[in-house]
C-alpha positions in Angstrom: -0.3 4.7 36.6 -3.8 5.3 35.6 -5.8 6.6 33.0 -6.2 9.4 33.9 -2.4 9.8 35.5 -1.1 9.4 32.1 -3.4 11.8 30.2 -2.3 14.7 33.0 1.2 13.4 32.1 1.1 13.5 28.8 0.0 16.9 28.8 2.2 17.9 31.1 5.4 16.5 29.3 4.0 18.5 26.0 2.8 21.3 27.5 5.8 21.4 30.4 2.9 23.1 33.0 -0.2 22.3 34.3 -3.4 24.5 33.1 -4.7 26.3 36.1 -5.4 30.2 34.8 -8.7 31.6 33.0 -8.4 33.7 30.0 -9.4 36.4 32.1 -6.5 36.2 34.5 -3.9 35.5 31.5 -5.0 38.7 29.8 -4.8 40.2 32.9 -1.3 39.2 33.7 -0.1 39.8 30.0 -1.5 43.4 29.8 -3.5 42.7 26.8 -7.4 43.2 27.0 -9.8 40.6 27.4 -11.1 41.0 23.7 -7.9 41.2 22.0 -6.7 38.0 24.7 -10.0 36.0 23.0 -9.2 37.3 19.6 -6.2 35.8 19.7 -7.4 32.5 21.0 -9.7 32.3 18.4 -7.2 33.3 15.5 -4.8 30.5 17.0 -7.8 27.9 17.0 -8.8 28.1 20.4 -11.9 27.7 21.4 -13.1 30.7 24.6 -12.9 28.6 27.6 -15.3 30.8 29.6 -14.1 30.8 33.1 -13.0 27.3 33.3 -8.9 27.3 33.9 -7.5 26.2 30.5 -4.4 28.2 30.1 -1.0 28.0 31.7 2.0 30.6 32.2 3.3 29.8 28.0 0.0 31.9 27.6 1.0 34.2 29.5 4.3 34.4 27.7 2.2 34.2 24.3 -0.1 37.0 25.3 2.5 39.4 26.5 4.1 38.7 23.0 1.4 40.1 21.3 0.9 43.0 23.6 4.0 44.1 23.2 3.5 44.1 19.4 0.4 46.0 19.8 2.5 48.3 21.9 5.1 49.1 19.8 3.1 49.6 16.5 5.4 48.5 13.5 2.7 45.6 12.3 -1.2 46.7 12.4 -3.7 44.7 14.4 -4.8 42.9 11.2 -1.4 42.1 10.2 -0.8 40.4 13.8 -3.4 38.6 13.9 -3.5 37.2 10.2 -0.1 36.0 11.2 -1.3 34.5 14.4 -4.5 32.9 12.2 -1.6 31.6 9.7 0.1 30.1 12.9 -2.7 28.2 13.7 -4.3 26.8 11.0 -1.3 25.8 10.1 -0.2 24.1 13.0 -3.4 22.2 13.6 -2.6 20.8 10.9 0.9 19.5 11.8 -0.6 18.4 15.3 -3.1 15.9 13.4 -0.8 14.5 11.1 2.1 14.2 13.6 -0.3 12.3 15.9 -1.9 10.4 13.1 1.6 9.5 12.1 2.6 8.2 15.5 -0.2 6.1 15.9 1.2 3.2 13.8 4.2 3.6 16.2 1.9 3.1 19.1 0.1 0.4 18.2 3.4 -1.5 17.2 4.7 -0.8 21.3 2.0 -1.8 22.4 1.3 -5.2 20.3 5.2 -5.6 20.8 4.8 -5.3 24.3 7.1 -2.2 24.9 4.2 -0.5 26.5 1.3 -1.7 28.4 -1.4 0.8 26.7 -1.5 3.4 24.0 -1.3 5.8 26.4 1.8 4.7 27.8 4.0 4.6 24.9 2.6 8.3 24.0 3.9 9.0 27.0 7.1 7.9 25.9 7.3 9.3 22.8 6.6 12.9 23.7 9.1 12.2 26.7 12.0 11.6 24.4 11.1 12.6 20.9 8.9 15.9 21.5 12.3 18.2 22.9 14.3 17.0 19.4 10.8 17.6 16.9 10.8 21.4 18.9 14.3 22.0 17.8 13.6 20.4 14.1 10.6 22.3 13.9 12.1 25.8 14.6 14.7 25.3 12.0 12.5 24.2 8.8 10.3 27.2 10.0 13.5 29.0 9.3 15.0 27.7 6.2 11.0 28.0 4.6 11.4 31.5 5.9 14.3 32.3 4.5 13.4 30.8 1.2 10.0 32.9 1.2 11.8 36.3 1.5 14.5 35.5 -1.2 11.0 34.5 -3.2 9.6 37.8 -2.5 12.8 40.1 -3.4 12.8 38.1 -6.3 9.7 39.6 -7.3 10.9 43.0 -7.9 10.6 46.6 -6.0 7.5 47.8 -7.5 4.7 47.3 -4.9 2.4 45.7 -7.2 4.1 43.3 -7.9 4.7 42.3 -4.3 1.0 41.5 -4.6 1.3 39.1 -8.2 3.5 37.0 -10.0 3.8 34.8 -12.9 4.3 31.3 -12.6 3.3 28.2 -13.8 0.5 26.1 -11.6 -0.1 22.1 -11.6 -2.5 20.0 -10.7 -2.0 16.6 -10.1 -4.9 14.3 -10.1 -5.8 10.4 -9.5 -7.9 8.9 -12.1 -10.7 7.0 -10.9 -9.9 7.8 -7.1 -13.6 8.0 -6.2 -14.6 4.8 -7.2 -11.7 3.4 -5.9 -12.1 4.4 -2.2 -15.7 2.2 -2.3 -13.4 -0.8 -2.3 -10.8 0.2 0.1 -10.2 -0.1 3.8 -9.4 3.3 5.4 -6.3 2.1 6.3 -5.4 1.3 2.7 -7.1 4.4 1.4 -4.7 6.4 4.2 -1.8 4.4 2.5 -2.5 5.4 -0.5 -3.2 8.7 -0.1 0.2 9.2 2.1 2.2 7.5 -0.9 0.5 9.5 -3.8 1.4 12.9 -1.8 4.4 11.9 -0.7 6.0 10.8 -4.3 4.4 14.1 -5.7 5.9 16.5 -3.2 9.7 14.5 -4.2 9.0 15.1 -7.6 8.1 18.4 -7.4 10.6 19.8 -4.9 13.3 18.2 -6.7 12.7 20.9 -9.6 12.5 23.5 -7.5 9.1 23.7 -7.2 6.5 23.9 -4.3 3.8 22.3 -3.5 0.9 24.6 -2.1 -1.3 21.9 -1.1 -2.8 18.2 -1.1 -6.3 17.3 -1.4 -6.3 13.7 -1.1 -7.0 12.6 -4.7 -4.8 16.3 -6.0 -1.8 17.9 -5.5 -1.6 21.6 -6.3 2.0 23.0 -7.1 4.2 26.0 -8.5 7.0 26.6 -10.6 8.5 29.6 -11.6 9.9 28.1 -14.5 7.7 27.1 -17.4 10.1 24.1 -18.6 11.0 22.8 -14.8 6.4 22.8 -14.5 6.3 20.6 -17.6 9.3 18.3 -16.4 7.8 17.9 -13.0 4.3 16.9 -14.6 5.7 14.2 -16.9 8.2 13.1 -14.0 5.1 12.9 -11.6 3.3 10.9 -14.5 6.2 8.3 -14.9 6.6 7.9 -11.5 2.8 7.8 -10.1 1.4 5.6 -13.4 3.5 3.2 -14.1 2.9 1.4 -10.2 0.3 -0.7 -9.7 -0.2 0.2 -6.2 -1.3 3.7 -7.6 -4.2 4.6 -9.5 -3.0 6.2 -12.9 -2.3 10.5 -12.9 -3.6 13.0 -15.1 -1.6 17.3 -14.4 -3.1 19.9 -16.3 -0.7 23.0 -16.6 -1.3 26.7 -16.9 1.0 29.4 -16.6 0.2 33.2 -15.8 -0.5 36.1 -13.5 -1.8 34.5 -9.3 -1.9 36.0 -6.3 -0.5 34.5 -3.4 -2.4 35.1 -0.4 -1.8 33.0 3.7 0.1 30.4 1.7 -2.0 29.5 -0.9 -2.4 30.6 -4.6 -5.3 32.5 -6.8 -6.0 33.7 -10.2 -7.0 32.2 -13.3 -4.0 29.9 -14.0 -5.3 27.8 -11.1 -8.5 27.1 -12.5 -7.4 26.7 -15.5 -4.9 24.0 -14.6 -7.2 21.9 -12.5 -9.6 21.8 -15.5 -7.0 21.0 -17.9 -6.1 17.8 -15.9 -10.2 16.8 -15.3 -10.5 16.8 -19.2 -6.8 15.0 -19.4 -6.5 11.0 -20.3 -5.3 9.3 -17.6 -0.9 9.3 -17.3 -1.1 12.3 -19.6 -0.4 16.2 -19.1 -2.0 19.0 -20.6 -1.1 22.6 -21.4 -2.6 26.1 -22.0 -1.1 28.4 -25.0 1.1 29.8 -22.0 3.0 27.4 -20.9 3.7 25.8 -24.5 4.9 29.0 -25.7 7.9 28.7 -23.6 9.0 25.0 -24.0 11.3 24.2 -27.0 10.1 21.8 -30.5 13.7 20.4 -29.8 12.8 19.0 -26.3 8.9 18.5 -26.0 6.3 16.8 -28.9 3.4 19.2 -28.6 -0.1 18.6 -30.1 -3.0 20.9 -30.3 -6.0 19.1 -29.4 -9.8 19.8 -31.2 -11.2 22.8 -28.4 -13.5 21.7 -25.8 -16.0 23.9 -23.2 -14.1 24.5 -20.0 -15.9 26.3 -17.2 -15.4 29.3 -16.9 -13.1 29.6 -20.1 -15.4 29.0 -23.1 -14.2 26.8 -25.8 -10.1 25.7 -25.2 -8.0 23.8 -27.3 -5.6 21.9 -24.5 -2.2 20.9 -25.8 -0.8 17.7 -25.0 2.9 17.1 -24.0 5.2 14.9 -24.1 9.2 14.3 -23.7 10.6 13.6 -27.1 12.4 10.2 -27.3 15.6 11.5 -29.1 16.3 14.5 -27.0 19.5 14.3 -25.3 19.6 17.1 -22.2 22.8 19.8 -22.5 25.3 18.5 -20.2 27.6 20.6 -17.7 31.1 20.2 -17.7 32.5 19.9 -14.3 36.0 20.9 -14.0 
């Protein structure tokens, strides 16, 4: 098969049709107007193909989806289409890194001599993987959802505070990450990154946390609970510093008011957290007055440190934590 054989099958066997309609003719067949049709390209992450055919009869499908939500009227045209933007920024993402992911897997079939070319073990792998990842993928959509909503009645029934809510924020960061990626291959400095975010996001879900998002050298997460926050940070610093094949980790915490807005977070408390952990030692975590107020003398050593100019905050005196040796965790009886 060639080259270009394979491409069009690969395509097909992730797309399951061939791309022979405009975006004219799929707005035309969804009953959705050609401006709304390109709007909603666009909010996907679509680029306007003009009137070369780049769209198959799923678009169709798509299109009348959103038509008909137009039609009935219970969201507004912003709301549908700041869902459909969350949608796709969101999934481009999880495109990239499923097919950066697979590419180790594809060079190993092809050096192993399972497959002939790259292109021919993708093949494969969207032949017999792709149906079970659809299936996997619908039902973590569904459990996040689920766990979303319960995190949103949580909240409260007041309406303003459906738009706020206190919790505690981390930041995670690398020490010396910059000038360590001058002396690393990409595919070491890919490594590394992939194990620094991966051990953080087991840390932190394990408390019940979340993480909101990864930025290479930083990992931004949430807690509800003040004490669980703190746990996480000095769980994420005795599991990240003490490798050597990690640089070491400094988490500044800060707890208060943010608004969570298309999955990410906002409001002082983040700012605050991520310059807490620049001005941190490295394998160290930091607190504001917030967060220290709710963790115990009994469980944490706590020391005020001399004030220092953070941006944006004046003069702040971080506190430093730390697990006390002696403290011995309540245990629960199980009957």
């Amino acid at each position: 098969m060639s080259r270009s054989d394979l491409r069009d099958e690969l395509a097909r066997l992730i797309l399951h049709e061939g791309m022979d309609l405009t975006g004219e003719q799929v707005a035309e067949q969804a009953g959705l107007d050609l401006d709304r049709a390109e709007r909603l390209w666009r909010s996907l992450g679509f680029a306007d193909s003009g009137d070369v055919p780049a769209y198959g009869e799923h678009d169709v499908a798509a299109a009348r989806l959103v038509a008909a939500a137009f039609d009935e009227g219970l969201l507004e045209e912003r709301t549908i289409f700041r869902m459909t933007r969350a949608l796709g920024q969101t999934l481009a993402r999880l495109a990239d890194w499923e097919v950066q992911t697979i590419v180790d897997q594809v060079e190993a079939d092809v050096d192993a001599g399972r497959a002939s070319s790259r292109l021919e073990s993708a093949v494969a792998i969207a032949e017999h993987v792709a149906p079970g990842f659809d299936r996997l993928l619908l039902y973590a959509w569904r459990r996040h959802l689920a766990a979303a909503a319960g995190r949103l009645e949580a909240l409260g029934a007041v309406d303003a505070e459906l738009l706020s809510t206190t919790m505690s924020i981390g930041f995670a960061d690398l020490s010396r990450f910059t000038a360590m990626t001058n002396t690393l291959s990409d595919v070491r400095l890919g490594e590394l990154v992939e194990n620094f975010e991966t051990r953080c996001t087991d840390v932190v879900t394990s408390r019940d946390g979340r993480v909101i998002k990864a930025l290479g050298d930083a990992v931004l997460f949430v807690n509800p609970d003040p004490r669980e926050a703190t746990l996480t940070a000095l769980e994420l610093v005795a599991n990240i510093g003490s490798r050597d094949d990690l640089p070491d980790v400094r988490v500044g915490l800060a707890t208060g008011s943010v608004i969570s807005r298309l999955g990410d977070v906002f409001g002082p408390p983040v700012n605050l957290a991520a310059r807490l952990s620049h001005v941190a030692r490295s394998n160290r975590v930091l607190v504001d007055d917030a967060t220290a107020a709710d963790l115990t003398d009994e469980e944490f050593e706590m020391r005020t440190l001399p004030p220092r100019p953070l941006r944006g905050f004046g003069n702040v005196s971080p506190i430093t934590v730390s697990r006390r040796r002696a403290f011995r965790p309540r245990t629960v009886r199980r009957w």
